[in-house]
C-alpha positions in Angstrom: 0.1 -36.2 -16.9 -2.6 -37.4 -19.2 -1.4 -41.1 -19.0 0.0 -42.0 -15.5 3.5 -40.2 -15.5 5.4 -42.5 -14.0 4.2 -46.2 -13.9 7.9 -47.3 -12.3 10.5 -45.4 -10.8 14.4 -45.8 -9.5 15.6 -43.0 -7.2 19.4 -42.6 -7.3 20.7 -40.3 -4.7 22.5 -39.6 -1.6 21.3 -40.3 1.6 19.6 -36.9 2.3 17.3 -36.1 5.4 14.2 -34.5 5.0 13.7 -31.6 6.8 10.5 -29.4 5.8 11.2 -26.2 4.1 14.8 -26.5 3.4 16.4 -26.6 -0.1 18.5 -29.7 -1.5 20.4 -30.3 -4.1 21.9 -32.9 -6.5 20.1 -35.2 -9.6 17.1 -37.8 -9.4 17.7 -40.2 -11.4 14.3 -41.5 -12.9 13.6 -44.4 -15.5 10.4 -44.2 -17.1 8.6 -46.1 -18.9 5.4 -44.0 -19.9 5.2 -40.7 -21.8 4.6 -37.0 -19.7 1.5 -36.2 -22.1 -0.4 -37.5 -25.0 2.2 -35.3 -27.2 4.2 -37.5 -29.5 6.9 -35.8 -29.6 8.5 -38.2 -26.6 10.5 -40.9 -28.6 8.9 -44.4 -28.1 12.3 -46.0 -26.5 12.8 -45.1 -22.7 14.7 -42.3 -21.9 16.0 -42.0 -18.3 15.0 -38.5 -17.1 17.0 -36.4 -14.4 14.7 -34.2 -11.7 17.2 -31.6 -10.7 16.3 -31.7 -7.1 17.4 -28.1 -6.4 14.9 -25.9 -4.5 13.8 -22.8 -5.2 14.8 -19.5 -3.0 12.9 -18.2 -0.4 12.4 -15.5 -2.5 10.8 -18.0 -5.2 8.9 -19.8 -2.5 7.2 -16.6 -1.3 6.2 -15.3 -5.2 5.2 -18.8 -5.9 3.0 -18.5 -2.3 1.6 -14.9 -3.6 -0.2 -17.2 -6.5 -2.4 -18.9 -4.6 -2.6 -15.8 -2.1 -5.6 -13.5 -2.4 -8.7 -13.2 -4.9 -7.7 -14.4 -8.5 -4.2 -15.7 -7.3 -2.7 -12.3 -6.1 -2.7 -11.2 -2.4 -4.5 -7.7 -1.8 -1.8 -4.5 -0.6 -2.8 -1.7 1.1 -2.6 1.5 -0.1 -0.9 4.1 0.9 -0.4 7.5 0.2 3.0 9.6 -0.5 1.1 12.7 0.5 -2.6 14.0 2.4 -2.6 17.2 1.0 -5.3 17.0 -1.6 -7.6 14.5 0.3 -10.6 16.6 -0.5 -10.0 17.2 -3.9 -9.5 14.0 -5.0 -12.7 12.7 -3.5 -15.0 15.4 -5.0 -12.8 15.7 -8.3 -15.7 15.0 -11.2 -17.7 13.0 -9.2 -21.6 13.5 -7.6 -22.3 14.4 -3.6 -22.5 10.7 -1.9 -25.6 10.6 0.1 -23.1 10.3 3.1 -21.2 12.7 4.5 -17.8 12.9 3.5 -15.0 12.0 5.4 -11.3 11.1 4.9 -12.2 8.0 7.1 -15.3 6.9 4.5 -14.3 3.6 2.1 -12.4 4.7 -1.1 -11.0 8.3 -0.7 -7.7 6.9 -0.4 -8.2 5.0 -3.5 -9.6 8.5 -5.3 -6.9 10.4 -4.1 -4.2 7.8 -5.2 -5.7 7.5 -8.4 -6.2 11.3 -9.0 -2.5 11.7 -8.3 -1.3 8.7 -10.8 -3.4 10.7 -13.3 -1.5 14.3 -12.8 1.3 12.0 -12.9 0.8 10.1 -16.0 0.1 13.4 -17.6 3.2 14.5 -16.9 5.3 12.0 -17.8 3.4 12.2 -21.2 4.3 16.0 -21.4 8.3 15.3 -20.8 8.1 12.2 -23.6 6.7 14.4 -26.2 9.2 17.4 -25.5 11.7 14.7 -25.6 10.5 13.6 -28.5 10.6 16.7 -30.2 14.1 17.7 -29.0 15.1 14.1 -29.8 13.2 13.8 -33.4 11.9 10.2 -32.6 11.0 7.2 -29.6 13.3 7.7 -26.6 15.7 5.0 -26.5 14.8 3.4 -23.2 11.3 2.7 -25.0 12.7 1.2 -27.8 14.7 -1.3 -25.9 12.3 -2.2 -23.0 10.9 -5.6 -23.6 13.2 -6.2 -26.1 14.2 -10.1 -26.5 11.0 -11.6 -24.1 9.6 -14.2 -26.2 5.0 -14.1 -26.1 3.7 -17.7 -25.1 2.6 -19.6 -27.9 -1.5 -20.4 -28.3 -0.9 -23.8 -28.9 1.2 -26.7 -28.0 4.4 -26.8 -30.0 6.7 -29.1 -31.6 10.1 -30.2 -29.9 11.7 -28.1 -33.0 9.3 -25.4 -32.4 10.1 -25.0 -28.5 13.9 -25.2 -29.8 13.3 -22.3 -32.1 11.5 -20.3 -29.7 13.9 -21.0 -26.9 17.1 -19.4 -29.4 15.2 -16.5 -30.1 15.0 -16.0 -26.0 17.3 -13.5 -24.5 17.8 -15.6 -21.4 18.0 -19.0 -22.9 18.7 -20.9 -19.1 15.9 -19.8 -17.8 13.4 -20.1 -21.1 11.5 -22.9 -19.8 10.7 -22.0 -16.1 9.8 -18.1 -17.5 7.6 -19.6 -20.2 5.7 -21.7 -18.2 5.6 -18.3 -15.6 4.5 -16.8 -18.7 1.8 -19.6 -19.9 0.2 -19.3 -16.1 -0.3 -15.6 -16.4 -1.8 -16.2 -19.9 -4.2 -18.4 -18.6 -3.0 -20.9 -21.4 -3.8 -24.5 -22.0 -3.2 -27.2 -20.3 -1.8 -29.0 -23.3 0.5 -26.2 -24.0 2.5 -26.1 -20.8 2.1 -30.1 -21.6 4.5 -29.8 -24.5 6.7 -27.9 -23.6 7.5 -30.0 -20.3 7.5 -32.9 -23.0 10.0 -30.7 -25.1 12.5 -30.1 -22.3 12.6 -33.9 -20.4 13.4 -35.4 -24.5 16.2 -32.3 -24.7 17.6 -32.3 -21.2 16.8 -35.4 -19.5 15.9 -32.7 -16.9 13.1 -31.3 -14.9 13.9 -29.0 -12.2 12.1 -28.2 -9.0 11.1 -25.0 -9.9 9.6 -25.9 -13.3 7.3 -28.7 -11.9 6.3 -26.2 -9.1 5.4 -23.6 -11.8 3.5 -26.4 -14.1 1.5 -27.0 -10.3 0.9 -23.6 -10.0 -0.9 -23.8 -13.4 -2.9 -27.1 -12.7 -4.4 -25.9 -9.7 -5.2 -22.2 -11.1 -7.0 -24.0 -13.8 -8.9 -26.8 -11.4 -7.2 -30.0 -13.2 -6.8 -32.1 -9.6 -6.3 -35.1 -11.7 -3.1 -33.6 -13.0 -2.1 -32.6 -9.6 -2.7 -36.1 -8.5 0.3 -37.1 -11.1 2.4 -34.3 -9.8 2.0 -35.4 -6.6 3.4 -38.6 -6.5 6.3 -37.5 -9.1 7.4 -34.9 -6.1 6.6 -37.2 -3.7 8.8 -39.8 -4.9 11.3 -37.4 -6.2 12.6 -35.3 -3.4 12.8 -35.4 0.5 10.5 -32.6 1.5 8.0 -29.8 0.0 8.6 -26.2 0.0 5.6 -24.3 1.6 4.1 -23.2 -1.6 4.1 -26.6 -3.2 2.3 -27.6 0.1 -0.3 -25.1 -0.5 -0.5 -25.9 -3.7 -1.5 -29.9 -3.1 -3.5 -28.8 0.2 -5.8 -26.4 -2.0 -6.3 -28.8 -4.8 -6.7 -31.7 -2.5 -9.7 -30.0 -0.5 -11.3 -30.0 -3.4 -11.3 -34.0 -3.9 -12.0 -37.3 -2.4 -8.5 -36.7 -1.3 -9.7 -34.2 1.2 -8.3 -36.0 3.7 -4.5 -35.7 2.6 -5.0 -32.2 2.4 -5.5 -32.2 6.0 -2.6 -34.1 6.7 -0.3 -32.1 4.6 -1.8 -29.1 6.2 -0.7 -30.7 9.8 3.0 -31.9 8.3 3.8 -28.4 7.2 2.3 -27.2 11.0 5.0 -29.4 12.7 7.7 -27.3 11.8 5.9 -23.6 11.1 2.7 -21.7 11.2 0.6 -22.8 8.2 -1.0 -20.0 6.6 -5.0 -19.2 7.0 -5.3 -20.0 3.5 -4.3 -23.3 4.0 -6.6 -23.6 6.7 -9.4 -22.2 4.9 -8.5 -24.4 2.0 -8.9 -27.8 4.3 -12.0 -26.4 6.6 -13.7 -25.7 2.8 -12.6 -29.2 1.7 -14.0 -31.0 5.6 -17.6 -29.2 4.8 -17.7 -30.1 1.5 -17.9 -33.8 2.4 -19.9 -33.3 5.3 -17.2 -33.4 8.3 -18.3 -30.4 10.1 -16.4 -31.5 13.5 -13.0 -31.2 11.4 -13.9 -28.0 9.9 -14.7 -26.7 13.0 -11.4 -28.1 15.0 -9.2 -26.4 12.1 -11.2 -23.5 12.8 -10.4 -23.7 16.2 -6.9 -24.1 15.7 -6.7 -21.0 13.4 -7.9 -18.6 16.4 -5.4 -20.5 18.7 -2.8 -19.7 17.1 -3.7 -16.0 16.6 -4.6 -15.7 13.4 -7.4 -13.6 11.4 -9.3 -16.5 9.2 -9.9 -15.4 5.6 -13.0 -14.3 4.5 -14.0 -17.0 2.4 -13.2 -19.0 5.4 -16.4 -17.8 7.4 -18.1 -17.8 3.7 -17.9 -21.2 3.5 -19.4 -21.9 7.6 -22.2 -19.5 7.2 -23.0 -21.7 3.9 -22.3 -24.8 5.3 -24.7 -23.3 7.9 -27.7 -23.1 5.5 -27.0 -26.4 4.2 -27.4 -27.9 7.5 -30.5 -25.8 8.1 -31.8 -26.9 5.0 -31.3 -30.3 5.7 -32.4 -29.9 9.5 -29.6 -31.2 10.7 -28.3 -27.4 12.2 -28.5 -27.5 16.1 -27.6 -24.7 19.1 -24.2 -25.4 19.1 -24.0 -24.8 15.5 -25.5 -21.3 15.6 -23.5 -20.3 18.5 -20.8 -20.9 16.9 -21.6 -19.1 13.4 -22.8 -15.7 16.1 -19.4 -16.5 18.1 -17.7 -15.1 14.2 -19.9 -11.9 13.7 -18.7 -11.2 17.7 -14.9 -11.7 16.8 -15.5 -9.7 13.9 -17.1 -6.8 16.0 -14.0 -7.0 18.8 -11.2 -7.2 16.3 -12.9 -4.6 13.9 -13.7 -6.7 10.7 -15.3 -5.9 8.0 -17.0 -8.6 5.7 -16.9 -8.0 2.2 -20.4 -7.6 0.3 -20.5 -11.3 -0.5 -19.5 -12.6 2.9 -22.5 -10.3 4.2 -25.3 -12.3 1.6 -24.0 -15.3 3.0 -25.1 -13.9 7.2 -28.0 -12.4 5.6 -29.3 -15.8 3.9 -27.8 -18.1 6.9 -29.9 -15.4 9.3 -33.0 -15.8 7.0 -32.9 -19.5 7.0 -33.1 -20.2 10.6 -36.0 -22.1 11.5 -38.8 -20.6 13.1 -36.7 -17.7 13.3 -38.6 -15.1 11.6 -35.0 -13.0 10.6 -35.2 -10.6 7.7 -32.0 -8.8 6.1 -31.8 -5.3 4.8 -29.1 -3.7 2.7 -29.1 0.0 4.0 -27.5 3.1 5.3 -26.8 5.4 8.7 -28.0 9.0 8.6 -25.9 11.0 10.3 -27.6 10.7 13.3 -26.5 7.1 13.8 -30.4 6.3 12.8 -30.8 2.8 11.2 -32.8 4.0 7.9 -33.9 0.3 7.8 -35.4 -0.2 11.0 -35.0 3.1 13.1 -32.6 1.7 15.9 -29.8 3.7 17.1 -26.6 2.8 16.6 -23.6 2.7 19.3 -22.1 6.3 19.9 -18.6 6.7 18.8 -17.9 8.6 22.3 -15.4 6.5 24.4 -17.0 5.4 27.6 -15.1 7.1 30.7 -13.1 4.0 31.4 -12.2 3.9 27.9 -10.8 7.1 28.3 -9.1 6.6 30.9 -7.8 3.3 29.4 -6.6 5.0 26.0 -5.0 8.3 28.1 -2.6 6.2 29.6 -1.2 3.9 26.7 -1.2 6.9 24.9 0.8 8.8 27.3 3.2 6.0 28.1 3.8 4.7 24.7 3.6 7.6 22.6 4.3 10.7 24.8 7.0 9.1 27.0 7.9 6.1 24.4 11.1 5.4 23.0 11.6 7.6 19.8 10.2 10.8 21.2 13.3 12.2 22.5 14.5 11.9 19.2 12.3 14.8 17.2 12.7 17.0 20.9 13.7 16.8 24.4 12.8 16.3 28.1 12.9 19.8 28.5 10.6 20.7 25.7 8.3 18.6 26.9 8.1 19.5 30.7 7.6 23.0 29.1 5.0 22.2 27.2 3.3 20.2 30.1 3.6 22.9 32.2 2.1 25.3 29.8 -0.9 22.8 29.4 -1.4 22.6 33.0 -1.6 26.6 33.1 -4.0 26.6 30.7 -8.3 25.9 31.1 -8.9 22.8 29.1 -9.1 23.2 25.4 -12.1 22.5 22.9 -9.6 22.3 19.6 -6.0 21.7 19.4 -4.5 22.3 16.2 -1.8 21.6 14.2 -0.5 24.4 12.7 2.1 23.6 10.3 -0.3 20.9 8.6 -3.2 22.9 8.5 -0.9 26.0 7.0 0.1 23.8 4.2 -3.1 23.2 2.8 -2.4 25.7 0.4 1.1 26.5 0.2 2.4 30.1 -0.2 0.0 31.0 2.1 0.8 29.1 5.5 -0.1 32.4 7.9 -3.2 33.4 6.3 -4.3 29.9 5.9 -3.6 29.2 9.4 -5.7 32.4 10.5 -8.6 31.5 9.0 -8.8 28.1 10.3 -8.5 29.4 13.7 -11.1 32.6 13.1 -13.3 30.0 12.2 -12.6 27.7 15.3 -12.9 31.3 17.5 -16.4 32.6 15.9 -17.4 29.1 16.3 -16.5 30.0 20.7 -14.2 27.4 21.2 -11.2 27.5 23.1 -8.5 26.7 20.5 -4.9 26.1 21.2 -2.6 26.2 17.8 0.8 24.0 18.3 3.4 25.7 15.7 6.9 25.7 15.5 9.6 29.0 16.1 10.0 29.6 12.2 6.7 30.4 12.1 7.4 34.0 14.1 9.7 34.8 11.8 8.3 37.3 9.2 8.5 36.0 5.6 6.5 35.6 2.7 4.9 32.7 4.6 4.5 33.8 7.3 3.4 37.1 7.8 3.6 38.9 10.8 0.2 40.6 11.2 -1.7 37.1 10.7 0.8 35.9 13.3 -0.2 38.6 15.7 -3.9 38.4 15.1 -3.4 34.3 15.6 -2.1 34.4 18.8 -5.0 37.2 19.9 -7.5 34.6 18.9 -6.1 31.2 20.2 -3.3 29.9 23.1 -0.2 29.3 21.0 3.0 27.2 21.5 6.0 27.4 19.7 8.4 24.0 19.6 11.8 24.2 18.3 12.3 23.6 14.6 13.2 20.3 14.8 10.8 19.0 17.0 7.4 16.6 16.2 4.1 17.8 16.7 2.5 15.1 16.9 3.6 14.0 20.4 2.5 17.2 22.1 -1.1 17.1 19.9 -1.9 14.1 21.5 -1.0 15.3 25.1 -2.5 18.3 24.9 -6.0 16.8 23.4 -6.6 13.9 25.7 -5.1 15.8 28.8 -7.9 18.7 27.8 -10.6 15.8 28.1 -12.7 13.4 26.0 -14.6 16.6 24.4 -11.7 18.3 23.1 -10.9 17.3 19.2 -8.0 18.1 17.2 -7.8 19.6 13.6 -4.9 17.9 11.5 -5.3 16.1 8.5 -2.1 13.6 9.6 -3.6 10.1 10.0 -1.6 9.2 13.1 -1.1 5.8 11.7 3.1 5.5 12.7 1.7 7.3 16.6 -1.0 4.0 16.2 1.2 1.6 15.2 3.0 2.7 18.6 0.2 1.4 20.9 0.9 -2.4 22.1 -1.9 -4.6 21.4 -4.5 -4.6 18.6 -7.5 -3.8 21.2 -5.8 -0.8 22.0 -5.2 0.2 18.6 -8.6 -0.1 17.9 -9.3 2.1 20.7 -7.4 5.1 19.5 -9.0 4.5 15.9 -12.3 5.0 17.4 -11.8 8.1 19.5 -9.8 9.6 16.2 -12.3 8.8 14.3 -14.9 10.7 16.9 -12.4 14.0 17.3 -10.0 14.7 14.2 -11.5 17.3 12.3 -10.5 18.0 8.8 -11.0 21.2 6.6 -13.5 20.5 3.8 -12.6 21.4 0.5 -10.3 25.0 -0.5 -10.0 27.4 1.9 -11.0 30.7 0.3 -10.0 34.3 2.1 -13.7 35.8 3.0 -15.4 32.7 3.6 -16.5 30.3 6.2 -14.3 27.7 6.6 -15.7 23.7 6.6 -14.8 21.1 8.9 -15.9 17.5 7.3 -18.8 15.8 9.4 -17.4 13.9 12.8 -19.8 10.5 12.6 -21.9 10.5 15.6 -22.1 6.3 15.6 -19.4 3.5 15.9 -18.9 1.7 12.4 -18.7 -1.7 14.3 -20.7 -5.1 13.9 -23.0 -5.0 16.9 -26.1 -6.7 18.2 -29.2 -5.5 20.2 -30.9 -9.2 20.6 -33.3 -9.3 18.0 -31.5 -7.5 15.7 -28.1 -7.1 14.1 -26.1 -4.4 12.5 -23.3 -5.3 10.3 -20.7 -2.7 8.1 -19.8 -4.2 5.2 -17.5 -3.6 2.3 -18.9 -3.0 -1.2 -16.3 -1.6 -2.9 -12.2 -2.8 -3.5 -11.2 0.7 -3.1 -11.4 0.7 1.1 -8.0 1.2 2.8 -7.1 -0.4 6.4 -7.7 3.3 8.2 -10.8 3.6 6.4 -14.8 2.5 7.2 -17.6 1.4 4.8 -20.3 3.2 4.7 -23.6 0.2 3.7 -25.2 -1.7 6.4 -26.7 -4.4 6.8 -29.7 -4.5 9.2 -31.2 -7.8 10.6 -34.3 -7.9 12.5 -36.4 -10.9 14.2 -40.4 -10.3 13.9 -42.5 -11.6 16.0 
């Protein structure tokens, strides 16, 4: 670490075995002959420094895994919402009409709605601090205290007396030196820095433990100093039996980016003896093969990543479609090449992917550098016809074909209707009822929901509910509202002459208070046929998750998608009531030979459930 760290070394310890992932304990005993840094704060005479061999938790291993996880060293969650009552508002609150129609499917309203709600929130968590504040006459006492006793890094390396100092003044002296250097990583501090104060702790203890050289890693890779690694390396290497899974990912991500490539690949094939390595591993070493011009190894790890079943990262196919133009550029791209680079837009139409905005500039310049090609890339947009505006091609309907249908009715029946955990929200006698009302009936054009459409605006569940289905009536479609008992029972809710004039205008069916709706919305839409839609503004993400395989999955998102309607905006008494815009076209990467369509992400702000909205179009001239 700056000068070689370790130049000769004695291991004293008990006969241990080495077995991958697993934690072990007790002291290496090191000599050393040459300084951690270029600090001078290490005495000149020798000093035999201890490694405490003791690994971190699985706990530790997976934080110390969600470093090197995701954009800028944290992995990406998905959001997801407490509440879909004010879908609508939060996606029109203060901003302009998108040139789209709107939809609680389009990229981003989750985001909007979630951060709409953290605002009401924060606003009134403000209120209840000042009236506190008032009643109180000064800064609530949980305030005052939080934080109290964490020590800031420092902005430059320190002295051995300074790190001493700093280390009192700590409220968790222990652990000072594995939180500071925590604390110097999320700072983004110098190298030099985190230098010292490893200098400051092996001339005070005699002791590095596991978990502060994996933290002192985590920093050398997140700032790109592979020469430090190198050092690392061979002091982890020679000091303890195995490697935890995040230091693994750690060496493999800052090998790839080396003339040590090759380790990287062989680390990456250690840690795969004993479990599934993680795609960012794999990206890390297929990045790492192209960069020096192995394209048969990056493509056999590639291979192995969708043999085992797993979804390659992004920056994964980044770095093929650009290692695709490179061989273009350099002639050197043949068939087999571009079949393979098309064989990653097809998994990404069959397993419904997405690539984010700069994944899709790398297919549109790989596309526009084929020779003799003739290819030309458009960013654009879908009217709601399913009309390329680009080119003028249509797009593929979101209708499911018959067999489709068919296809989705039965997983949907048997997992969902008849699974498990639907007798626990009703009974088998509830719902032969309600299948043999269904079969009495003439097939329905809307099912609704009735309780979640009532609640849209609460204190007005009947009259809410009416005008919905007035709407659905004047409209001529045969509507059947799902609801349960309470509902007949006059209240303030629930009045009784909306209730009467409901059930004039619509078949009704009343479940027992306790039961699910869910389950008998489903039955009742697919049984009606693949025109009927339902009105609910439930996602029917837990009913999805159901389903047994992802292709089915996908399935049901695509026919929800082409029959949930949702009520646009208020509902106000007197006026026409609004249904958000049911896409006509499949949001799906697909091909017509000389041309391509591709959805792509622009924005953070999509959730799993929802659909970008941009295109890009590619079309061959001739």
């Amino acid at each position: 670490m700056g000068s070689r760290l370790i130049s000769k070394a004695r291991i004293c310890l008990k006969p241990l075995s080495p077995v991958f992932h697993q934690g072990s304990s007790g002291l290496f005993t090191i000599k050393t002959v040459a300084s951690l840094s270029k600090s001078p704060n290490l005495p000149i005479a020798a000093r035999t420094l201890c490694i405490d061999g003791t690994k971190p938790s699985r706990q530790t291993d997976r934080r110390i895994r969600g470093q090197t996880d995701g954009p800028g060293g944290f992995k990406n969650k998905t959001i997801r919402h407490r509440e879909e009552e004010e879908w609508r508002d939060g996606a029109s609150e203060g901003r302009q009409r998108p040139s789209f129609p709107k939809s609680v499917f389009a990229a981003g309203t989750a985001k909007r709605t979630t951060e709409m709600l953290r605002r009401k929130a924060a606003s009134a968590y403000q209120e209840e601090e000042e009236e506190e504040e008032e009643k109180g006459g000064g800064e609530p006492a949980g305030r005052a205290a939080r934080g109290a006793g964490k020590v800031p890094p420092p902005e430059r390396p320190l002295s051995a007396a300074e790190w001493r100092k700093l280390r009192e003044s700590s409220a968790n002296p222990q652990r000072f030196e594995v939180q500071m250097m925590a604390a110097l990583f999320i700072s983004g501090a110098e190298l030099d820095i985190a230098k010292s104060l490893l200098t400051f702790v092996a001339t005070e203890t005699g002791t590095l433990s596991y978990q502060l050289l994996l933290r002192y890693l985590t920093l050398c890779v997140s700032g790109g100093h592979d020469d430090e690694v190198s050092d690392v390396y061979g002091i982890m290497r020679g000091s303890f039996p195995s490697l935890d899974t995040g230091a693994s990912s750690l060496f493999i991500k800052s090998f790839s980016r080396t003339e040590r490539w090759r380790e990287a690949v062989s680390i990456l094939q250690e840690v795969n003896k004993v479990l599934t390595p993680a795609t960012r591993n794999y990206g890390d070493a297929i990045a790492g093969a192209l960069l020096h011009g192995d394209t048969a190894t990056a493509w056999a790890l590639y291979d192995e990543v969708i043999e085992k079943g797993l979804s390659p990262q992004q920056e994964t196919w980044d770095t093929l479609f650009k290692g695709g133009v490179r061989e273009e550029a350099e002639g050197l791209s043949g068939s087999d090449f571009q079949e393979r680079l098309l064989s990653i837009l097809l998994y990404m139409r069959n397993n419904q992917v997405y690539p984010q905005q700069s994944l899709a500039g790398s297919i549109k310049t790989w596309f526009e550098s084929l020779a003799g090609q003739k290819w030309r890339g458009s960013w654009t947009s879908v009217n709601p016809k399913g009309v390329c505006r680009c080119c003028g091609s249509e797009l593929e309907s979101i209708q499911l074909t018959n067999e489709e249908y068919q296809q989705l009715k039965e997983r949907v029946m048997t997992d969902i209707i008849q699974g498990r955990d639907v007798f626990n929200k009703t009974t088998p006698e509830e719902l032969q009822r309600f299948k043999t009302f269904v079969k009495k009936k003439p097939p329905f054009d809307v099912v609704v929901d009735g309780l979640n459409v009532a609640n849209i605006i609460r204190g007005k569940q009947s009259e809410t509910l009416l005008a919905v289905v007035s709407e659905l009536e004047r409209q001529g479609q045969t509507v059947l509202v799902l609801g349960r008992k309470h509902m007949l029972q006059p209240s303030r809710s629930w009045d009784r002459h909306n209730m009467n004039l409901i059930q004039q205008k619509a078949h009704c069916f009343f479940t027992e208070n306790i039961s699910e709706d869910d389950p008998f919305l489903l039955y009742a839409t697919l049984h009606s046929g693949n025109h009927c839609r339902f009105v609910s503004r439930d996602l029917m993400r837990d009913h999805k998750a159901c389903l047994p395989d992802g292709a089915t999955r996908r399935l049901f998102f695509k026919w929800q998608r082409g029959h949930q309607l949702v009520v646009d905006g208020y509902i106000v008494v007197g006026r026409r009531v609004r249904f958000q815009s049911i896409p006509s076209y499949d949001t799906i990467v697909q091909t017509a030979g000389d041309s391509w369509h591709i959805p792509y992400d622009d924005t953070e702000d999509r959730s799993t459930y929802e659909v970008p909205q941009r295109w890009l179009c590619l079309t061959k001239t001739h």
